[in-house]
Phi, psi and omega in degrees: 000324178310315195289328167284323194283341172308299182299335171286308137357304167271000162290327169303279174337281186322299163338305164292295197271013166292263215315332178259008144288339186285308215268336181265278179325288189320352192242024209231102188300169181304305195302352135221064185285307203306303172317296169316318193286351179285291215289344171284312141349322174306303195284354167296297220308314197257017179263351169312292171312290170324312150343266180295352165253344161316290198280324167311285173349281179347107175284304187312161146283328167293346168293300222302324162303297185306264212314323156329280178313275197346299199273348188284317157327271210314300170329311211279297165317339179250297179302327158301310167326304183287323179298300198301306187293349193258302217292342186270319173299339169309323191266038176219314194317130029102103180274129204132187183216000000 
């Protein structure tokens, strides 16, 4: 029975932090999406670390998979993030040779 009130517990967790992320980005003006997104890149970096220490741990198979999804998820998320941020930074530079 412990192992469900765990799982419910980190369903919870999860649950809160999607919606009040969802809820922080909409309020978040344009003018500083690019900054923040650097600044989330980071913290990809280290869920990233996490990740990859998930799936090293893991007994099981199905941990080894999720952690696995994570870092791949995690990955996906930081290299999209830096293209878009070279790609915003991009649009202040100076046209010309």
């Amino acid at each position: 029975m412990e192992n469900l009130e765990i799982l419910i517990l980190l369903f919870f967790v999860f649950t809160l932090s999607a919606f009040l992320g969802f809820e922080l980005i909409q309020k978040v003006p344009s003018q500083l999406h690019t900054p923040l997104m650097s600044g989330s890149n980071a913290i990809s970096g280290i869920t990233i670390v996490g990740a990859l220490l998930a799936c090293g741990v893991a007994d099981a198979n199905f941990g080894k998979w999720l952690g696995f999804a994570a870092v791949v998820l995690a990955m996906i998320n930081v290299v999209g993030g830096y293209v878009v941020t070279d790609r915003m930074l991009g649009m202040f530079k100076k046209k010309g040779k």
